[in-house]
C-alpha positions in Angstrom: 80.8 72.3 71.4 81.6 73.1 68.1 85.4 74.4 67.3 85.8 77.0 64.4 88.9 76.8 62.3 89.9 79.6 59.7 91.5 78.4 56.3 93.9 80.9 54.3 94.2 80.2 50.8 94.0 81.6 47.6 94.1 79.0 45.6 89.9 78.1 45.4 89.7 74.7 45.0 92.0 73.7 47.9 90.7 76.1 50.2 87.2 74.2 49.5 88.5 70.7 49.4 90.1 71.3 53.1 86.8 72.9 54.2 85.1 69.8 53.6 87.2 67.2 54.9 87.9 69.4 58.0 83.9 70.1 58.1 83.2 66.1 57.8 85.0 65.8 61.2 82.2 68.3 62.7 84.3 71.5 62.9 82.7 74.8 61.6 85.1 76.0 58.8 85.8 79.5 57.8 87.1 80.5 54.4 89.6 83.1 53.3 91.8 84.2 50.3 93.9 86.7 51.2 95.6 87.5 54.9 93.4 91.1 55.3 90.1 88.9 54.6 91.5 86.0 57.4 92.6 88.7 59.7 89.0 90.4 60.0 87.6 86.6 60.4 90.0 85.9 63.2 88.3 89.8 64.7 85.0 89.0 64.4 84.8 84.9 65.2 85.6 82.8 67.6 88.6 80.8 66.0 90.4 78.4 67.2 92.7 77.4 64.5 94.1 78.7 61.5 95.5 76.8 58.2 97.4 79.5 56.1 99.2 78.9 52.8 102.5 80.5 53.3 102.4 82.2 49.5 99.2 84.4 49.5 98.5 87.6 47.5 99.1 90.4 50.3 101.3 88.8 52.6 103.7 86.4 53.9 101.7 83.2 55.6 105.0 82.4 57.7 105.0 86.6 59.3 100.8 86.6 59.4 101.5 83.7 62.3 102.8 86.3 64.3 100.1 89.2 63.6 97.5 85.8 64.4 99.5 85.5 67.6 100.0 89.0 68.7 96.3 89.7 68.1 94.8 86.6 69.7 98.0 84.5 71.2 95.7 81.2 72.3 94.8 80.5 68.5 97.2 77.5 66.7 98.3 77.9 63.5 99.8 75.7 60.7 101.3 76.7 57.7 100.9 74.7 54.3 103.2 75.1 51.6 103.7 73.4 48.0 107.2 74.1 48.3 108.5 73.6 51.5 112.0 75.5 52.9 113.4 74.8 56.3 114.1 78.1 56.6 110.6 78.9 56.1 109.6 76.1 58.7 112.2 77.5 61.0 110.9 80.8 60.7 107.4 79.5 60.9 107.7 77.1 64.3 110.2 80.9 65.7 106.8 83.1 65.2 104.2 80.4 67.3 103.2 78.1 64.4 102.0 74.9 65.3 103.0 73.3 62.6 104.9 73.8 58.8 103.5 71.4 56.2 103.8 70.3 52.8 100.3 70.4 50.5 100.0 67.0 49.1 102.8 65.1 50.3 101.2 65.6 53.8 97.6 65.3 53.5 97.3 62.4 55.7 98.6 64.4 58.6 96.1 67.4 58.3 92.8 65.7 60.5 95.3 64.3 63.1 97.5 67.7 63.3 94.4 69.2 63.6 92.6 67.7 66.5 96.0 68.0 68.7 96.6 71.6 67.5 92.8 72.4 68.8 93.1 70.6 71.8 96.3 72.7 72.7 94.3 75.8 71.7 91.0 75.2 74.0 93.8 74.5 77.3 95.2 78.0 75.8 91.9 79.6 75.5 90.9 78.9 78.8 93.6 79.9 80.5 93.6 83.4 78.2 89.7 83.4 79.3 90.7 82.7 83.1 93.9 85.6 83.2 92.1 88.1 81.2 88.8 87.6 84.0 91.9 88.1 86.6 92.7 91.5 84.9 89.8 92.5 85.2 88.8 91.7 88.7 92.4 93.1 89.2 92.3 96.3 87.8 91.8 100.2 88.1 87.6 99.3 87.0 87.7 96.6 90.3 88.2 99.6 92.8 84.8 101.1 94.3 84.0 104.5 94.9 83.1 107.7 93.7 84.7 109.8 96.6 87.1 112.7 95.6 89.3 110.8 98.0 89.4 107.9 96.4 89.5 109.0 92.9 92.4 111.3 93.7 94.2 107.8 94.7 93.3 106.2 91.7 94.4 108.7 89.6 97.4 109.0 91.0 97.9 105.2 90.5 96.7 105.1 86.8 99.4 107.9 86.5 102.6 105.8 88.2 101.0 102.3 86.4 102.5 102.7 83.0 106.1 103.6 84.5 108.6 101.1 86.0 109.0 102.8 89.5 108.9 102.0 92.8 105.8 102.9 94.5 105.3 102.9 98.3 101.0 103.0 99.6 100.4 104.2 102.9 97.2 103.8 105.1 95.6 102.2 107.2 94.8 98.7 107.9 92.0 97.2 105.9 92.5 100.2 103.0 93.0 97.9 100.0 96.4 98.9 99.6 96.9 95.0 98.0 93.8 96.2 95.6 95.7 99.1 94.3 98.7 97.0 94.0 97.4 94.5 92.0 95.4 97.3 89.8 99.3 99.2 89.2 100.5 95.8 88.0 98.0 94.8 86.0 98.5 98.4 84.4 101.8 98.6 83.7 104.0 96.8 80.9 104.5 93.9 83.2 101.4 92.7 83.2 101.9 89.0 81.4 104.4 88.8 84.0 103.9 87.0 87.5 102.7 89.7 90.5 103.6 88.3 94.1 102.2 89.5 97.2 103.6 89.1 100.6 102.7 90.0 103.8 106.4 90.8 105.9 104.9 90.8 109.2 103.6 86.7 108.6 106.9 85.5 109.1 110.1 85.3 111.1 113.3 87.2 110.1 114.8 84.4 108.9 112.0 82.6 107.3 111.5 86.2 105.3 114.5 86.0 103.5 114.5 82.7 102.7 111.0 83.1 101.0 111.8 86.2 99.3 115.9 85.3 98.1 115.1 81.5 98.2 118.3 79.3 99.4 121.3 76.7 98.8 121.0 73.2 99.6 122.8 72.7 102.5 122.2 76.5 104.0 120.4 75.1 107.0 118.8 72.0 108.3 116.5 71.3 106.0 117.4 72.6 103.2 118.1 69.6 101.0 118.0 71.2 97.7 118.0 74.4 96.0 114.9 76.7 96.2 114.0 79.6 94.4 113.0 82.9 96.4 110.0 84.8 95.1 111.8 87.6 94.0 112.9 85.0 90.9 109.3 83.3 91.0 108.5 86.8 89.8 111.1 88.2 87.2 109.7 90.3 85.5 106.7 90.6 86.9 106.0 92.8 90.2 106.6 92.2 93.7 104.3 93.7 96.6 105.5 93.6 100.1 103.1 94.5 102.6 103.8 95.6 106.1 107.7 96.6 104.6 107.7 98.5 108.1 107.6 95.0 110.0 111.2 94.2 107.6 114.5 93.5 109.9 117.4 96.2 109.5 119.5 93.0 107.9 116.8 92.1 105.4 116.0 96.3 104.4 119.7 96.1 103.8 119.2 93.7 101.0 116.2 94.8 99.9 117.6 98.1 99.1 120.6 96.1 97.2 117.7 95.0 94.6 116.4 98.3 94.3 120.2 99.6 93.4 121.7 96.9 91.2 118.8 94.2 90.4 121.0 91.9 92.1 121.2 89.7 95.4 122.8 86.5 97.1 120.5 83.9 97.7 120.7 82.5 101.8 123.5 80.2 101.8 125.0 81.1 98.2 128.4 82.8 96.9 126.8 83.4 92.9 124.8 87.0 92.5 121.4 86.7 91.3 120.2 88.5 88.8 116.5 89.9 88.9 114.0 92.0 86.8 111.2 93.4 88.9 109.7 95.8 90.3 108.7 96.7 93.8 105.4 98.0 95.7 105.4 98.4 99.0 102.8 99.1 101.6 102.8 100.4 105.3 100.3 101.6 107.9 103.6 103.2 109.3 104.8 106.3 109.2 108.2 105.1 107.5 109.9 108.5 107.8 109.6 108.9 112.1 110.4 105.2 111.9 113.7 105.6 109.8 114.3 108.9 112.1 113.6 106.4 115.2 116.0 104.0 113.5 113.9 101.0 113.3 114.1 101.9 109.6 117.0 102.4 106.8 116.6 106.0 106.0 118.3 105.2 102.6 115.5 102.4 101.5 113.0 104.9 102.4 113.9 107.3 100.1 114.4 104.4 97.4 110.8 103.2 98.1 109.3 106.6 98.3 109.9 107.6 95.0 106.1 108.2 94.2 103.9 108.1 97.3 100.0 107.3 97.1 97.9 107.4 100.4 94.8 105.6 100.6 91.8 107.3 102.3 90.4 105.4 105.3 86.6 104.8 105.0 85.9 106.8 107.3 86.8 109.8 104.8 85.0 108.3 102.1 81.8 107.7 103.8 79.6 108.2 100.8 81.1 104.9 99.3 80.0 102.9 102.3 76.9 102.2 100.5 77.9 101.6 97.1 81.1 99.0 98.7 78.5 97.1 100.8 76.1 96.7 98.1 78.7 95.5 95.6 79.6 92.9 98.9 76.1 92.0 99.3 75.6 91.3 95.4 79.2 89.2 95.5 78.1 86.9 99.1 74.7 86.4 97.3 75.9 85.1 94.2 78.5 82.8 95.9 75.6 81.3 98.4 73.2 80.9 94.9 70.9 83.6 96.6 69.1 87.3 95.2 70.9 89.6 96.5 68.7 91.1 99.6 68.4 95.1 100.0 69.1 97.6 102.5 66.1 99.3 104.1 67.2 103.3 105.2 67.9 102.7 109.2 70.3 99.5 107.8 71.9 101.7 105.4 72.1 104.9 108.2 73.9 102.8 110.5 76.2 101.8 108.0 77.2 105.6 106.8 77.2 106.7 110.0 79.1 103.9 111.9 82.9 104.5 112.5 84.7 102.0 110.5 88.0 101.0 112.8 88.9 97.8 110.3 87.8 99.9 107.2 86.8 98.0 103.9 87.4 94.8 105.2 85.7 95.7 108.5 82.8 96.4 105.9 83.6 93.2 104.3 83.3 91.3 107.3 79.8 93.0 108.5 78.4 91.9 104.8 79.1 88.5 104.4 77.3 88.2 108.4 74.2 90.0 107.5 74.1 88.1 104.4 74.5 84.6 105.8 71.8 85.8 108.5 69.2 87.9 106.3 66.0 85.5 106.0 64.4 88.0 103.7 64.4 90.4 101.0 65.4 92.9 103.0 68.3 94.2 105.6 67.2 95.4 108.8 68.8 96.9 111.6 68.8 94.2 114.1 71.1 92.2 111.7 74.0 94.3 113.0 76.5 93.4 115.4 75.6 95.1 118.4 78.6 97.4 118.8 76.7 99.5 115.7 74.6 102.1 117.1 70.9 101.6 117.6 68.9 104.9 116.8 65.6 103.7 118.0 66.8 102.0 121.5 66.5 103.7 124.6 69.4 103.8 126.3 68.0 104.7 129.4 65.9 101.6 130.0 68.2 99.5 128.0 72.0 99.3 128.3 74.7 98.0 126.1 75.1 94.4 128.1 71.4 94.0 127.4 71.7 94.8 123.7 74.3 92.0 123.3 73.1 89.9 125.2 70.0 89.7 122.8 72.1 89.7 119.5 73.8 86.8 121.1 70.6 84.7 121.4 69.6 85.8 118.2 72.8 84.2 116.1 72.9 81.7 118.7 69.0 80.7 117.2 70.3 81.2 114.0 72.4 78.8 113.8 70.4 76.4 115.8 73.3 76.6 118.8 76.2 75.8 116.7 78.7 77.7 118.6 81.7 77.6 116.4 79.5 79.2 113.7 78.0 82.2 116.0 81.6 82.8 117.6 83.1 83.5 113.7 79.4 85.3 112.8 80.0 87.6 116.0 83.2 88.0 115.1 84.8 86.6 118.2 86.3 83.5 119.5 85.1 80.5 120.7 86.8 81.0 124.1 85.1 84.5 124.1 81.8 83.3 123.1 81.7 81.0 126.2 82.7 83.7 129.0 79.3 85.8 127.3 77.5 83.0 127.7 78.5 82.5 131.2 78.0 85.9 131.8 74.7 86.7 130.6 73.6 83.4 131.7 72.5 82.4 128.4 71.7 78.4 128.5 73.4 76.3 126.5 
């Protein structure tokens, strides 16, 4: 692939002389005269790496390295001078340069300082390329729906994003609460910054604080050296603890000493810790009968409840059922290298009409079977698990044990009687799978 590198100078001759020694080593080479003319090059191409005099007509090349960086950070830049200060170099290397150089003295240096400056910029580029795919995928433009429901939610979150404070999202189970976290972060001012999401309920007490205020060496067996908790893995940046409900009374109590003086004691430690971040939390609870209850600080409630968002259950937003399991269908297609199959209207009925316990990763889940399952262009009924109701059965001459039973031998002739694979396409496990068998004498 061909690199393209941007050269600012005003002086004519040089600015062509480098172009053609930097062209002889197979880079494409962009001329400029004046910073305004590099800048709109740097807007429209695909640079890589700039070579600025320092002394041009309309501005300063030492300060245009930091308009090159703040507009597109992954792009190197060195400066060339004919008379060289250190103060300029200092200066120069302060705003992101690359490299400060003198014209003439240093001419040797310019194919070799080039190479390594774009190597360092194609690592940077992809990595920019990679986060800024992340931001995408992780913001407000990621979350499906057209619902008043759900936009109401959304809104709500665009509105909170571009603050700094503490938002708590309640619902249920399966909601995308993590989603809308992600989406507020990736909002907000803090978005360079690392966002870290944990699940409270995965772990122990003790194991909790450890992982979230890290630990001395020596603080328990084990512990050989120092670790850092994941409230300082993301300073910062934002922190989303889901299930806060499942939190001990002892940890809550030094949660809520974060959320008051951005400070704590790491397990085992006598220093304070300083931190920057900001908190999302998320519950299926209801936090305020729990804290009345006392299974819950009533003070960290309050401090977490600042700005409340509730996230509709999919079963009150059952005209995006559609639209969400298409978008799955299209996503599980593309991984398996497969078109994308489509919905025929009983598939899609069942779908709208069926009463989504697990919600949106219930739907998930039910996508990624039929899609592993489907054998043609279209999705039909019988690709359902066979808890989903059946419009056209009889029920009468047919009865529930007999309508599994069936499915059963379907996936099981799917996947050619590979019964760790039709236990997790069932949804069930293997154990489970075995009693049905027995049951329904299915043969083996």
């Amino acid at each position: 692939m061909q690199h393209t590198i941007l050269i600012i100078d005003d002086e004519k001759k040089l600015n062509d002389l480098l172009s053609r020694i930097i062209g002889l080593e197979g880079f494409k080479v962009l001329q400029a005269f004046t910073g305004k003319e590099g800048l709109k090059l740097l807007q429209q191409e695909d640079v890589l790496l700039v070579l600025s005099d320092v002394k041009l007509p309309d501005v300063n090349g030492v300060d245009l390295v930091k308009t090159i960086k703040e507009k597109k950070p992954y792009v190197e830049v060195i400066n060339l001078t004919a008379y060289g200060t250190i103060a300029d170099g200092v200066k120069a290397i302060q705003n992101g340069a690359f490299n400060y150089i003198t014209k003439g003295d240093d001419n040797d240096k310019i194919i070799p300082l080039v190479n390594q400056a774009i190597d360092k910029a194609v690592l940077q580029k992809l990595v920019f390329d990679q986060q800024k795919k992340a931001g995408a995928r992780a913001s407000f433009t990621s979350i499906i729906g057209n619902s008043k429901a759900i936009q109401e939610a959304v809104s709500l979150a665009r509105r909170v994003a571009v603050t700094d404070t503490t938002v708590l999202l309640l619902g249920e189970t399966g909601t995308g609460k993590e989603v809308f976290a992600s989406a507020i972060h990736h909002e907000s001012e803090r978005r360079q910054m690392p966002f870290v999401a944990i699940n409270c309920s995965s772990f122990t007490a003790e194991l909790l604080e450890s992982e979230l205020f890290g630990y001395k060496a020596g603080a328990s067996t084990g512990a050989l050296k120092d670790k850092k908790g994941l409230l300082e893995e993301a300073q910062h940046g934002t922190v989303f603890l889901d299930e806060i409900g499942e939190m001990s009374l002892d940890l809550q109590a030094k949660l809520l000493r974060v959320l008051e003086s951005k400070t704590y004691i790491r397990v085992g430690d006598t220093q304070v810790t300083k931190v920057n971040i900001r908190i999302i939390a998320a519950t299926n609870r209801d936090l305020q009968k729990e804290a009345e209850a006392g299974n819950f600080r009533i003070d960290l409630y309050y401090r977490l409840s600042v700005f409340t968002i509730t996230l509709p259950s999919l079963n009150e937003r059952k005209t995006d059922v559609e639209l969400l399991a298409n978008y799955f269908l299209k996503d599980f297609s593309a991984r398996d290298g497969k078109k994308a199959p489509t919905m025929n209207k009983e598939f899609a009925s069942l779908l709208s009409s069926h009463n989504w316990k697990g919600n949106i990763r219930e739907l998930k889940n039910v996508m990624e079977r039929v899609t592993i399952l489907a054998d043609s262009d279209t999705l039909t009924a019988d690709l359902l698990p066979p808890d989903f109701k059946y419009p056209n059965t009889d029920h009468n001459a047919v009865d529930l044990a007999t309508i599994e039973r069936q499915h059963i031998q379907k996936i099981l002739a799917r996947t050619h009687g590979n019964k760790a694979e039709t236990a997790r396409l069932l949804g069930i496990g293997i154990t489970t799978l075995y009693r049905k068998l027995d049951e329904y004498k299915i043969a083996l």
